[in-house]
Backbone and ligand atoms as CSV (ligand in chain L), in Angstrom:
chain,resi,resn,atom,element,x,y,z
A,1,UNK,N,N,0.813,-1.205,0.000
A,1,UNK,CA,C,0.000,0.000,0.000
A,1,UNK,C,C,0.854,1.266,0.000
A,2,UNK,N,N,0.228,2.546,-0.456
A,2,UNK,CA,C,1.016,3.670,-0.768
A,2,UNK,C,C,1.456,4.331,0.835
A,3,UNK,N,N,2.702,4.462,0.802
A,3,UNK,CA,C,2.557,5.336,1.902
A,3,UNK,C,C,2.817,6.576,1.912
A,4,UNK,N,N,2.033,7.174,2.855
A,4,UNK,CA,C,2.106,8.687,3.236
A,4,UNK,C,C,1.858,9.070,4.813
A,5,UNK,N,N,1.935,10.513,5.089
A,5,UNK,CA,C,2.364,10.849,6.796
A,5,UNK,C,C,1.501,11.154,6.748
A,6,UNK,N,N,0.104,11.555,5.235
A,6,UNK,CA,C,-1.645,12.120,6.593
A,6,UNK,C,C,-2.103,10.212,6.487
A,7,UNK,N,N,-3.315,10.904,7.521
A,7,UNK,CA,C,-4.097,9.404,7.156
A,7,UNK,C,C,-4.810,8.839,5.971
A,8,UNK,N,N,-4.966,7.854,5.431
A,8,UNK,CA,C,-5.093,7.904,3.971
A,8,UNK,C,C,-5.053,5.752,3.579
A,9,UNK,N,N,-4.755,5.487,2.714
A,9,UNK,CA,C,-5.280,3.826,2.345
A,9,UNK,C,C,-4.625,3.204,3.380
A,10,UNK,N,N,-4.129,3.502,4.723
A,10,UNK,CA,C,-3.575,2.685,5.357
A,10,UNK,C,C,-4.427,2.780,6.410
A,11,UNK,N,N,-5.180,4.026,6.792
A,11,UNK,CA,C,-6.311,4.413,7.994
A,11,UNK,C,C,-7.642,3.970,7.540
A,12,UNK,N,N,-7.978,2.740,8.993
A,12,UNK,CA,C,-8.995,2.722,8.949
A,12,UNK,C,C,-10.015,3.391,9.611
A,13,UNK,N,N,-10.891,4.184,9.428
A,13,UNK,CA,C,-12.002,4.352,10.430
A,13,UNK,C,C,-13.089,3.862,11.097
A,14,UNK,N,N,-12.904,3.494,12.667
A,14,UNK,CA,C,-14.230,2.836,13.278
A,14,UNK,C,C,-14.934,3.843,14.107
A,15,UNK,N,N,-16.189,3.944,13.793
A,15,UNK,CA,C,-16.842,4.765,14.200
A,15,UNK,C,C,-17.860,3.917,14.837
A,16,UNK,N,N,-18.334,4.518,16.276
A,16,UNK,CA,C,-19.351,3.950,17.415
A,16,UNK,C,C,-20.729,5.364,17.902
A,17,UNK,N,N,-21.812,4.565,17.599
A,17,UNK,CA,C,-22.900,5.810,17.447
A,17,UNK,C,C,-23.002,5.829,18.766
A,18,UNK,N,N,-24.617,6.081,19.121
A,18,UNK,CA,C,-25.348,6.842,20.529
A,18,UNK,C,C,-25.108,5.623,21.442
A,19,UNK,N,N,-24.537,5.875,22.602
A,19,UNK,CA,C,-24.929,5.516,23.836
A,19,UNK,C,C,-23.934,4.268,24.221
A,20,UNK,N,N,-22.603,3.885,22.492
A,20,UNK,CA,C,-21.645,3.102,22.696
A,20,UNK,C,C,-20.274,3.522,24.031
A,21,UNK,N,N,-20.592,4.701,24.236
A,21,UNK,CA,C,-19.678,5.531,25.395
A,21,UNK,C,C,-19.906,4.329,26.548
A,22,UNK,N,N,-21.244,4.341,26.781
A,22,UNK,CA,C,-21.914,3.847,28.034
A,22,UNK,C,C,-21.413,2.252,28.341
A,23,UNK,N,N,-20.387,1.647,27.247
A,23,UNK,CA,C,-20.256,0.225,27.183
A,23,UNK,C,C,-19.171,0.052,28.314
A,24,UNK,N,N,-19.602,-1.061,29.668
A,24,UNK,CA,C,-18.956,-1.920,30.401
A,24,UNK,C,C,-19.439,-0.545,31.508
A,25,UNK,N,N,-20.103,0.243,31.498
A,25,UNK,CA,C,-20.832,0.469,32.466
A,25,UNK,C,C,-22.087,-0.057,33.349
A,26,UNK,N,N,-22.838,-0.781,32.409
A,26,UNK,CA,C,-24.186,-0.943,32.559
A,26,UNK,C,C,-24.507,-1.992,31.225
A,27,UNK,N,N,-25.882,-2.758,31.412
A,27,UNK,CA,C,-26.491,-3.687,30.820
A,27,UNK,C,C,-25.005,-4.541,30.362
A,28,UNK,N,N,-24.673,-5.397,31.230
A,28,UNK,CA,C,-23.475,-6.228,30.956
A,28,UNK,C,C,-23.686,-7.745,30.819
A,29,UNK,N,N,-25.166,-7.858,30.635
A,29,UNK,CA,C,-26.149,-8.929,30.185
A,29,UNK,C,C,-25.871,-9.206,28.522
A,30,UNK,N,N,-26.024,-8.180,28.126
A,30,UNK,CA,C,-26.320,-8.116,26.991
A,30,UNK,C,C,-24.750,-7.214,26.116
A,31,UNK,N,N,-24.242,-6.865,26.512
A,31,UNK,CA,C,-22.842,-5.403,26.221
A,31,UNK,C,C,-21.989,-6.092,26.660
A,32,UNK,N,N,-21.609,-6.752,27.752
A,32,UNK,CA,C,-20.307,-7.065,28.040
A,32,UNK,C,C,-19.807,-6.529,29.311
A,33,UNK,N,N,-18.683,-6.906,29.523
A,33,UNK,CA,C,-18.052,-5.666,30.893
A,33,UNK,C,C,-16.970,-4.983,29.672
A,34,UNK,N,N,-16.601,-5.187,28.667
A,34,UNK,CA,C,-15.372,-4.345,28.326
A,34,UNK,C,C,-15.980,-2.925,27.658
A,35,UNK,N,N,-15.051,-2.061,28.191
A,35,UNK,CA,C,-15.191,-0.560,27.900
A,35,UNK,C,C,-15.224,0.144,26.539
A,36,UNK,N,N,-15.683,0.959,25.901
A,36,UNK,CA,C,-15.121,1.697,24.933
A,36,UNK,C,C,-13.754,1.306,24.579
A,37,UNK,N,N,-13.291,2.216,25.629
A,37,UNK,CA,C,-11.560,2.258,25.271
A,37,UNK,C,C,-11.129,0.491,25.165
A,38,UNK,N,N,-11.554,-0.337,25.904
A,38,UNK,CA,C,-11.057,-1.459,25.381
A,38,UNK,C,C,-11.346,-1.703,23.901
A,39,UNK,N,N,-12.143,-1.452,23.711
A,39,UNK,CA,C,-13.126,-1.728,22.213
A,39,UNK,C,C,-11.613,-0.774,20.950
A,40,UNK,N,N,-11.407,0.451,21.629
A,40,UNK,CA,C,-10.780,1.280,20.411
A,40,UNK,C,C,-9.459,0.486,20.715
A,41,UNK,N,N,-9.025,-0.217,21.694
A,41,UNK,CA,C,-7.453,-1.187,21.883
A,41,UNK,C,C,-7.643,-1.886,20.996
A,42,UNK,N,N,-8.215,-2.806,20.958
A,42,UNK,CA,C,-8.895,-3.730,20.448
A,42,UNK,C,C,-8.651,-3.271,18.995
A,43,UNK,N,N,-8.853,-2.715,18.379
A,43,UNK,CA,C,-9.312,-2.286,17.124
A,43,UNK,C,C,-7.646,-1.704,16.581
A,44,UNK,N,N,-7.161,-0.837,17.776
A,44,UNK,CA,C,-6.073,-0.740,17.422
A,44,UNK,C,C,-4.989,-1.893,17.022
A,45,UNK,N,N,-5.078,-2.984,17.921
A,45,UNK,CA,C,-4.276,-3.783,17.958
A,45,UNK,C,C,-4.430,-5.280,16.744
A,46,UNK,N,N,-6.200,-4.704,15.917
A,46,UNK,CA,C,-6.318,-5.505,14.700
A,46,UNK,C,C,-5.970,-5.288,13.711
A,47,UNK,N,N,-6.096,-3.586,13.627
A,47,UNK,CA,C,-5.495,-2.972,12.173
A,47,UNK,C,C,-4.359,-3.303,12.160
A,48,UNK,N,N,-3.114,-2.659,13.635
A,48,UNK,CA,C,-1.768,-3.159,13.425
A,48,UNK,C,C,-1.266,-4.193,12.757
A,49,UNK,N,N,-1.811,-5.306,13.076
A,49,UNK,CA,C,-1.912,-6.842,12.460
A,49,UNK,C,C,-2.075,-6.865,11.151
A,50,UNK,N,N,-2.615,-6.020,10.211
A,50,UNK,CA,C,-2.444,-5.865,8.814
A,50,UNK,C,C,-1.827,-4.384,8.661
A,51,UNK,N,N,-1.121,-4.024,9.227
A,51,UNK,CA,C,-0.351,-3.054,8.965
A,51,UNK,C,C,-1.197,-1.502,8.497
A,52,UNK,N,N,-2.737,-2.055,9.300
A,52,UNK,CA,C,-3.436,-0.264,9.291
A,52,UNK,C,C,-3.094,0.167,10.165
A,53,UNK,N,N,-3.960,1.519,10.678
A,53,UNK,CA,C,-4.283,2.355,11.393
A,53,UNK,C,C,-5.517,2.730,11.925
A,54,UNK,N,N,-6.068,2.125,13.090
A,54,UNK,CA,C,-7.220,2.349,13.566
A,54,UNK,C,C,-7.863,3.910,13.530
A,55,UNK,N,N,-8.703,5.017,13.136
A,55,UNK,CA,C,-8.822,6.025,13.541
A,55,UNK,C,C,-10.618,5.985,14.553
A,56,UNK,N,N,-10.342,5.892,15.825
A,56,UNK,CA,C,-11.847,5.634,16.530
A,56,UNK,C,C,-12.218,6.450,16.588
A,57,UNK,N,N,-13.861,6.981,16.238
A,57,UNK,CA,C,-14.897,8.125,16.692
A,57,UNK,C,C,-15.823,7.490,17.200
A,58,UNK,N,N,-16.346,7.932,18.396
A,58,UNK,CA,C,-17.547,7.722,19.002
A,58,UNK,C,C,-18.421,9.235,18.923
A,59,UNK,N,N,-19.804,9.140,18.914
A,59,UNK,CA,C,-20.869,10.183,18.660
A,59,UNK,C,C,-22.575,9.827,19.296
A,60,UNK,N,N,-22.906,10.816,19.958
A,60,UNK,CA,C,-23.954,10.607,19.723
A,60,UNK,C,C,-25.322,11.171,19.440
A,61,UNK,N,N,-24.294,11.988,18.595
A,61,UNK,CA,C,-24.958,13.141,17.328
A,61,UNK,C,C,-25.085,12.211,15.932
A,62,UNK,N,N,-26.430,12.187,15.112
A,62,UNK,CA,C,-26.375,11.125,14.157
A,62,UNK,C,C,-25.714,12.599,12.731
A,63,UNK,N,N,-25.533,13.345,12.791
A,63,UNK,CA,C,-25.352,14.307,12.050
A,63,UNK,C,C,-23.364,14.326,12.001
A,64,UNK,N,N,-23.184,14.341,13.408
A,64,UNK,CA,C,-21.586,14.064,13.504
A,64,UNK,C,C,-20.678,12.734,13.464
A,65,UNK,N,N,-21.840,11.744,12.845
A,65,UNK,CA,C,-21.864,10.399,12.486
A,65,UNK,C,C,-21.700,10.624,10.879
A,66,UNK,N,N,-22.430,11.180,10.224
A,66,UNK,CA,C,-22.401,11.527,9.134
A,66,UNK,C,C,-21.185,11.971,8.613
A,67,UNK,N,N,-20.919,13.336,9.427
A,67,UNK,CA,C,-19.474,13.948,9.240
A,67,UNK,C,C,-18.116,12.992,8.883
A,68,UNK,N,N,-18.129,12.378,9.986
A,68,UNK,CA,C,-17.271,10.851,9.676
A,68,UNK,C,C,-16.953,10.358,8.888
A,69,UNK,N,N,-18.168,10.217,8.598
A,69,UNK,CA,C,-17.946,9.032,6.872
A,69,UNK,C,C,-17.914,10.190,5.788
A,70,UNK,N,N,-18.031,11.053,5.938
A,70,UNK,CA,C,-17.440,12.020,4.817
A,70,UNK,C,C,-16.270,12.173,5.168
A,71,UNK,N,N,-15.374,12.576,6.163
A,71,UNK,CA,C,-14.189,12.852,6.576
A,71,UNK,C,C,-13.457,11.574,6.266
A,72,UNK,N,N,-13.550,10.179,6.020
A,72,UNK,CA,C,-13.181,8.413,5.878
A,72,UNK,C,C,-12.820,9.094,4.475
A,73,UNK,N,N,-14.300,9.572,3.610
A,73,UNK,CA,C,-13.592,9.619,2.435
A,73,UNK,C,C,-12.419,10.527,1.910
A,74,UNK,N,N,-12.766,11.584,2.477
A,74,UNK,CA,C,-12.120,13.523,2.249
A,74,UNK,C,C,-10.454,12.758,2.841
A,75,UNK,N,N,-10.258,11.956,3.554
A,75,UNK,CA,C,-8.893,11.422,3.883
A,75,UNK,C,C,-8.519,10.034,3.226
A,76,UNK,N,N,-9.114,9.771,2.659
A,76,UNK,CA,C,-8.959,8.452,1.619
A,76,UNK,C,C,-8.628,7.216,2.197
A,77,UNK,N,N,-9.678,6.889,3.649
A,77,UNK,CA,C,-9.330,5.961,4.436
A,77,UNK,C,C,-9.479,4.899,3.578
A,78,UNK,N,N,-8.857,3.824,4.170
A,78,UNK,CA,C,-9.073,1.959,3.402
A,78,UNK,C,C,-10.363,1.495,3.700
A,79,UNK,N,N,-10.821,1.943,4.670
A,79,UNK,CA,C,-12.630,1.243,4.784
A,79,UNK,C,C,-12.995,1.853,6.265
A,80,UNK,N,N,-13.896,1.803,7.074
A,80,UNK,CA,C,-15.011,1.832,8.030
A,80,UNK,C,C,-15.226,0.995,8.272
A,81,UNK,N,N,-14.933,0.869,9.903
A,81,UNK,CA,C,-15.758,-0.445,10.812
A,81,UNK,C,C,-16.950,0.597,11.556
A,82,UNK,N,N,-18.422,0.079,11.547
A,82,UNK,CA,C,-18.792,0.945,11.559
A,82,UNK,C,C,-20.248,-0.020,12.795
A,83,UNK,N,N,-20.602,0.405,13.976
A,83,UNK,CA,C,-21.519,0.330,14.931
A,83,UNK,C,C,-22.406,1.486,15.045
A,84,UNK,N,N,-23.402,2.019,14.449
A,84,UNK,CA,C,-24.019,3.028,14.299
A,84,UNK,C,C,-25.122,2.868,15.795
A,85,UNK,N,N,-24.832,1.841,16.299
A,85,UNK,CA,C,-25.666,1.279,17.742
A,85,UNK,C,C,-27.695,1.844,16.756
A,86,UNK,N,N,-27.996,2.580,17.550
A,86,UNK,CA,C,-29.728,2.458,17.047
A,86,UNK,C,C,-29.887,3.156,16.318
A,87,UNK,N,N,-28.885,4.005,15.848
A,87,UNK,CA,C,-29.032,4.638,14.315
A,87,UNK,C,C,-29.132,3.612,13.350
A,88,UNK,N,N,-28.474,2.452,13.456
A,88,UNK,CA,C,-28.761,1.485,12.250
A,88,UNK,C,C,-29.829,1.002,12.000
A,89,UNK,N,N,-30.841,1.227,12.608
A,89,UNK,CA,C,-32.490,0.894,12.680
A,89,UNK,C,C,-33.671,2.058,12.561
A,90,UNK,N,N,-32.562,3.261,12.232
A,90,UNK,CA,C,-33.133,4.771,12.055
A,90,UNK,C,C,-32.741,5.371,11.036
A,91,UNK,N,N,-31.739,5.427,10.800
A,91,UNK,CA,C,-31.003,6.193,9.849
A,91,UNK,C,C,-30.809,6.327,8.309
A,92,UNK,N,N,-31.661,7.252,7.687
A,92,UNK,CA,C,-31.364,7.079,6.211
A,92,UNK,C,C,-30.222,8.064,5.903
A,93,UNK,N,N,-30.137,8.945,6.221
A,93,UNK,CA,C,-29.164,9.362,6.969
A,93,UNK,C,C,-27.175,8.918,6.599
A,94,UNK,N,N,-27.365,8.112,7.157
A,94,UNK,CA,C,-25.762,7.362,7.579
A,94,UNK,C,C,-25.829,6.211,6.408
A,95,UNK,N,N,-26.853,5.983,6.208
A,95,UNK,CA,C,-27.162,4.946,5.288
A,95,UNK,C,C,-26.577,5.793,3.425
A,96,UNK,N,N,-27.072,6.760,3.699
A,96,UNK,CA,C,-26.779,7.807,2.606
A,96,UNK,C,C,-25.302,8.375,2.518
A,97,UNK,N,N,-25.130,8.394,3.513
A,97,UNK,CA,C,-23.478,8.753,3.714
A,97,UNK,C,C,-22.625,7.320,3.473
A,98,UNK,N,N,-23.049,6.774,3.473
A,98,UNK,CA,C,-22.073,4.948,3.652
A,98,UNK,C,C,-21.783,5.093,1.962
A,99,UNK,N,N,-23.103,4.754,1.581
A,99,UNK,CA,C,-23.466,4.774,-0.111
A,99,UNK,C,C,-23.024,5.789,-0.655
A,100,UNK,N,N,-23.131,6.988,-0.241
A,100,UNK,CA,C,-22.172,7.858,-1.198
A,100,UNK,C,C,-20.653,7.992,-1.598
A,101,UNK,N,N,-20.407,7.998,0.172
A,101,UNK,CA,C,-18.514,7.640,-0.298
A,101,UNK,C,C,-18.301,6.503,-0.926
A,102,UNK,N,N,-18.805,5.496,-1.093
A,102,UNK,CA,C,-17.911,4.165,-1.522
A,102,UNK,C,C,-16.973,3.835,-0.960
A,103,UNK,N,N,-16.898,4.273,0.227
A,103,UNK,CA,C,-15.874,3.394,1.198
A,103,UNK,C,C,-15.823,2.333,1.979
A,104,UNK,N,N,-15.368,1.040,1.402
A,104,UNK,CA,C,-15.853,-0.356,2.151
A,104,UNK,C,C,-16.311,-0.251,3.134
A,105,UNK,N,N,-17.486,-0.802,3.645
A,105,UNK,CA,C,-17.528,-0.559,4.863
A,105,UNK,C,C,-17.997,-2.160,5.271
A,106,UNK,N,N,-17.682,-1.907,6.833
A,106,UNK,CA,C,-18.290,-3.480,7.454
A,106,UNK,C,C,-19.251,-2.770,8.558
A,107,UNK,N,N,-20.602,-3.563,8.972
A,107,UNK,CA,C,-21.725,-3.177,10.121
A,107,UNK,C,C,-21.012,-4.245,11.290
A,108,UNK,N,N,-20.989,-3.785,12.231
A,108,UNK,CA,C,-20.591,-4.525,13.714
A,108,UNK,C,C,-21.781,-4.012,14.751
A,109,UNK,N,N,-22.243,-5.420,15.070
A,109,UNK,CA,C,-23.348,-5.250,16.563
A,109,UNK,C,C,-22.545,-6.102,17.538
A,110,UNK,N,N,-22.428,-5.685,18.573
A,110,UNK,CA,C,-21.799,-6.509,19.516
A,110,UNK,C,C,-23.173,-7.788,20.198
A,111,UNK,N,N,-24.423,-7.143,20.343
A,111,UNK,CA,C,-24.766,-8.366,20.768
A,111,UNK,C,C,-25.606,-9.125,19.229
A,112,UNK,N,N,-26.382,-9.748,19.489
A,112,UNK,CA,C,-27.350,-10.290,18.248
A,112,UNK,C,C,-28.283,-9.823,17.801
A,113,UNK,N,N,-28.665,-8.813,17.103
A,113,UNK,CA,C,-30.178,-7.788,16.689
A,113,UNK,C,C,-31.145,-8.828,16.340
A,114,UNK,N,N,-30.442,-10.002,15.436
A,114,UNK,CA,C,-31.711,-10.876,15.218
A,114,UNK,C,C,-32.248,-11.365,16.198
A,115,UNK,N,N,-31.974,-11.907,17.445
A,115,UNK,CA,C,-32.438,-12.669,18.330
A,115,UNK,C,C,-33.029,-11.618,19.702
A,116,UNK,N,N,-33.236,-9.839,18.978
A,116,UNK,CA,C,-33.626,-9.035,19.974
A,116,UNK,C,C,-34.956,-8.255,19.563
A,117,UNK,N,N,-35.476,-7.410,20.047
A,117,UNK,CA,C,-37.017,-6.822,19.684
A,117,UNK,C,C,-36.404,-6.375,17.761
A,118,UNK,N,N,-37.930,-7.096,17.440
A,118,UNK,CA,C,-38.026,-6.658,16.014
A,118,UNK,C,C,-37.776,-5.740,15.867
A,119,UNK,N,N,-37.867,-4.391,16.883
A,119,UNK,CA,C,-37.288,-2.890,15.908
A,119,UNK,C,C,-35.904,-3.302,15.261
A,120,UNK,N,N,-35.145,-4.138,15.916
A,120,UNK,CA,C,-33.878,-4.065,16.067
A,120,UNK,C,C,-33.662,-5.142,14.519
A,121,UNK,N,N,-34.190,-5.862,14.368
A,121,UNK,CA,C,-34.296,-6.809,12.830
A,121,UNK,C,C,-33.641,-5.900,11.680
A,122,UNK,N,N,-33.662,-4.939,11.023
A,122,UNK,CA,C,-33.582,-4.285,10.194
A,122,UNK,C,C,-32.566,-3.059,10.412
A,123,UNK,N,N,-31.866,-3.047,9.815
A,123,UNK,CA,C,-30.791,-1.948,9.526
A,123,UNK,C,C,-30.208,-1.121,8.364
A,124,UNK,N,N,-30.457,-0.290,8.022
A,124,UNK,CA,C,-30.462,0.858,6.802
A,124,UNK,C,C,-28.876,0.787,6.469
A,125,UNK,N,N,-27.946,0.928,7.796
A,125,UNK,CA,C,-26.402,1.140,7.800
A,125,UNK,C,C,-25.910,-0.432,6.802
A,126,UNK,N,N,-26.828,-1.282,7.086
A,126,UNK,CA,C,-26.398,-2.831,6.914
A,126,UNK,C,C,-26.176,-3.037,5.487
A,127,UNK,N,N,-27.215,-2.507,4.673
A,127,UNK,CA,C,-27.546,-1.916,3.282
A,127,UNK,C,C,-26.644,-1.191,2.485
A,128,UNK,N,N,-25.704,-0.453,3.250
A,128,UNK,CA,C,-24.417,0.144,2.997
A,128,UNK,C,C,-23.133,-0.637,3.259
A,129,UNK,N,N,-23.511,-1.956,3.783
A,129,UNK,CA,C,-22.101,-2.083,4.228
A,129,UNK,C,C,-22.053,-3.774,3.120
A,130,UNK,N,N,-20.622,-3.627,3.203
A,130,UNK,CA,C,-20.747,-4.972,1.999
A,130,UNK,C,C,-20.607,-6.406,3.256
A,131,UNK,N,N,-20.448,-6.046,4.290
A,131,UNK,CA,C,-20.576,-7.473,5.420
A,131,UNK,C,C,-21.093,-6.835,6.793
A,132,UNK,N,N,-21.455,-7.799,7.363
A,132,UNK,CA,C,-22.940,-7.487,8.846
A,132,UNK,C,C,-22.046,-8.249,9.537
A,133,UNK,N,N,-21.101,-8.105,11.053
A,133,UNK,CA,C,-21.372,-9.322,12.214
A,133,UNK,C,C,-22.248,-8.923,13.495
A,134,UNK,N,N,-22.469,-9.236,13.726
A,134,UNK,CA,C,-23.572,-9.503,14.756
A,134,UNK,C,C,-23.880,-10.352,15.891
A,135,UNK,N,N,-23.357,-10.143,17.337
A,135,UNK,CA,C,-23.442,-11.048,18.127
A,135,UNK,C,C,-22.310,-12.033,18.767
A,136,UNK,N,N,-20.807,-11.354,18.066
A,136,UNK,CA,C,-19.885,-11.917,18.859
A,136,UNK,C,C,-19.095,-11.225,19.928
A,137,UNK,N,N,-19.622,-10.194,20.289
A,137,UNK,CA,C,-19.193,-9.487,21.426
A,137,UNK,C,C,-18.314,-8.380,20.946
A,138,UNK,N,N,-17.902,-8.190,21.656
A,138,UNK,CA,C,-16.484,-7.161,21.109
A,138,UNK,C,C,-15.424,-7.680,20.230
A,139,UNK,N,N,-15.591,-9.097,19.885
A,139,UNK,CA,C,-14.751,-9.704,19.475
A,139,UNK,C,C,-15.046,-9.262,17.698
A,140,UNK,N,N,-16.200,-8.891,17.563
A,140,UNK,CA,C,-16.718,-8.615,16.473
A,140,UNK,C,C,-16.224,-7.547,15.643
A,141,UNK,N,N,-15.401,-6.908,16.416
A,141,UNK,CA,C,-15.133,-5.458,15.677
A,141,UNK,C,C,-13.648,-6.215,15.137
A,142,UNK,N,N,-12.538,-7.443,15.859
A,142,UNK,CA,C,-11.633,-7.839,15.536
A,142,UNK,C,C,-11.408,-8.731,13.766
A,143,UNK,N,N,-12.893,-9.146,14.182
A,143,UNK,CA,C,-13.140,-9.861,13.223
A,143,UNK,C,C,-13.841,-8.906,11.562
A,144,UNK,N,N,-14.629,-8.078,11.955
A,144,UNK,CA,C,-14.604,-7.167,11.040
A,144,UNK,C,C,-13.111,-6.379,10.061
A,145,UNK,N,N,-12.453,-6.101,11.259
A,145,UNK,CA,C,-11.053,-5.523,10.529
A,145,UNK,C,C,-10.426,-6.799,10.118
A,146,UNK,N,N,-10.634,-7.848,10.138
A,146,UNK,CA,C,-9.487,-9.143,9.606
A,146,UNK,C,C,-10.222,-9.374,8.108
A,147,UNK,N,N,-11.766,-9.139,8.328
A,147,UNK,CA,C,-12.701,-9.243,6.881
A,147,UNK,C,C,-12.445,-8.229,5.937
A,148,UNK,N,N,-12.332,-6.922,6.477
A,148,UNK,CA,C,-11.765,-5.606,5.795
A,148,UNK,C,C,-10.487,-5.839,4.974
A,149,UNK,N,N,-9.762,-6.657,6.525
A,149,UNK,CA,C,-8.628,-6.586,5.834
A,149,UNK,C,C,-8.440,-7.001,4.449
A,150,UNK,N,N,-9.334,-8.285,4.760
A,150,UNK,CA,C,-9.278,-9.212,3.082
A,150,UNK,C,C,-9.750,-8.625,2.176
A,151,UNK,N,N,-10.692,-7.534,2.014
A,151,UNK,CA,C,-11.190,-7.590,1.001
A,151,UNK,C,C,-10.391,-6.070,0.171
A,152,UNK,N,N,-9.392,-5.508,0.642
A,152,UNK,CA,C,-8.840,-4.509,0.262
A,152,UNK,C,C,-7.718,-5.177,0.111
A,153,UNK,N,N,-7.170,-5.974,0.183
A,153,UNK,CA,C,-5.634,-6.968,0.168
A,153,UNK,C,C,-4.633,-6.289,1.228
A,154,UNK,N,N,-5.225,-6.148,2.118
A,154,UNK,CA,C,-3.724,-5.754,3.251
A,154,UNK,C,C,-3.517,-7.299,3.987
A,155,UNK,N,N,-2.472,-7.721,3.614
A,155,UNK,CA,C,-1.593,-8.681,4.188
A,155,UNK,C,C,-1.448,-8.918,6.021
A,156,UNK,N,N,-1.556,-9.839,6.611
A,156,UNK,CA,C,-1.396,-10.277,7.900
A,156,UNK,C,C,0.260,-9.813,8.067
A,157,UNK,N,N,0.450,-9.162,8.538
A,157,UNK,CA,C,1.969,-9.070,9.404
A,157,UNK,C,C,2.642,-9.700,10.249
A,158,UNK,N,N,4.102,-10.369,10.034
A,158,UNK,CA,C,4.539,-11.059,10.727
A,158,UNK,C,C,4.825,-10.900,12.278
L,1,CA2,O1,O,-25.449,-4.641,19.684
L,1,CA2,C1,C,-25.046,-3.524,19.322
L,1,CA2,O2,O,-23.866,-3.260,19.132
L,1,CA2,C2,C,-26.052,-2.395,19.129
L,1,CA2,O3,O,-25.637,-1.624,18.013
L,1,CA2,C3,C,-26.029,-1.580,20.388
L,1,CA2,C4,C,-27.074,-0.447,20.391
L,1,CA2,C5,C,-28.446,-0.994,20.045
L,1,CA2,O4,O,-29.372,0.082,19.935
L,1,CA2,C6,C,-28.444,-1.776,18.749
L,1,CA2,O5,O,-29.730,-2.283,18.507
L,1,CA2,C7,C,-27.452,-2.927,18.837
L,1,CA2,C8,C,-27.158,0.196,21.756
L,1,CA2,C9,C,-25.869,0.707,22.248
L,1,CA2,C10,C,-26.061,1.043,23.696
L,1,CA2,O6,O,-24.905,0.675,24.356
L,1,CA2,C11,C,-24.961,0.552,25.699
L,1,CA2,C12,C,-23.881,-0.012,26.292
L,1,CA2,C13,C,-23.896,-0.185,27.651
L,1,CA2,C14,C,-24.964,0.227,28.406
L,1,CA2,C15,C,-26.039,0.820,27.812
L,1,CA2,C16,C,-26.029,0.994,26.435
């Protein structure tokens, strides 16, 4: 991949919508005990592994969600890991922003939407994204960047 000193095909962006702040505070039934910041380690320490660059935003402005994925493109990131949390069941919005940049993107739910209230069945963001995981915990966002990885050809690092 090309390199350069801004962020650009080597930066990825993961972005976390409304109320992902609140993770390993509360509802740990269903969320987990691990934190945000574990979540952006995490993420850091998957891109490294193919030789990206994690860039994490959390929001829970669906408008400064938007911003994002225009800013992914305006910096010529490699793709979006992207948890829009209940914007993905709202949002035409983000859904419109996904689809416009053309920037790979992957949908990550940490718990299972299918197996939770029907609002939750359906996702607009999902529609934008060329792969959905759903339901493996935080582990999901690891596994998203290893799927990313593949489908842009960044290589596993020794
Ligand atoms: O499973 C997911 O990752 C969700 O995107 C999480 C959203 C929910 O609205 C989606 O249907 C599925 C909610 C995020 C709220 O996160 C919290 C974390 C800890 C405590 C309270 C909320």
């Amino acid at each position: 991949m090309a390199k350069s000193s801004e962020q650009s095909s080597e930066t990825i962006y993961v972005l976390n919508g409304p109320n992902l702040n609140l993770l390993g505070t509360r509802e740990p039934d269903t969320y987990g005990h691990a934190t945000l910041a574990d979540v952006e380690k995490l993420c850091a320490e998957a891109a490294a592994a193919f030789g990206l660059k994690a860039d994490c935003r959390q929001s829970n402005r669906e408008g400064e969600l938007v911003d994002f994925i225009h800013e992914a493109h305006a910096k010529k990131a490699a793709g979006i890991i992207i948890n829009a949390g209940a914007y993905s069941h709202t949002s035409i919005a983000l859904h419109d922003a996904l689809k416009a940049v053309k920037v790979p993107a992957v949908e990550v739910h940490i718990s299972n939407i299918h197996a939770r209230e029907s609002f939750r069945h359906h996702s607009f963001t999902a529609m934008a994204a060329f792969a959905t995981l759903s339901g493996f915990g935080i582990e999901g966002y690891r596994l998203a960047i290893s799927g990313l990885a593949a489908r842009i050809g960044a290589k596993a690092r020794d």
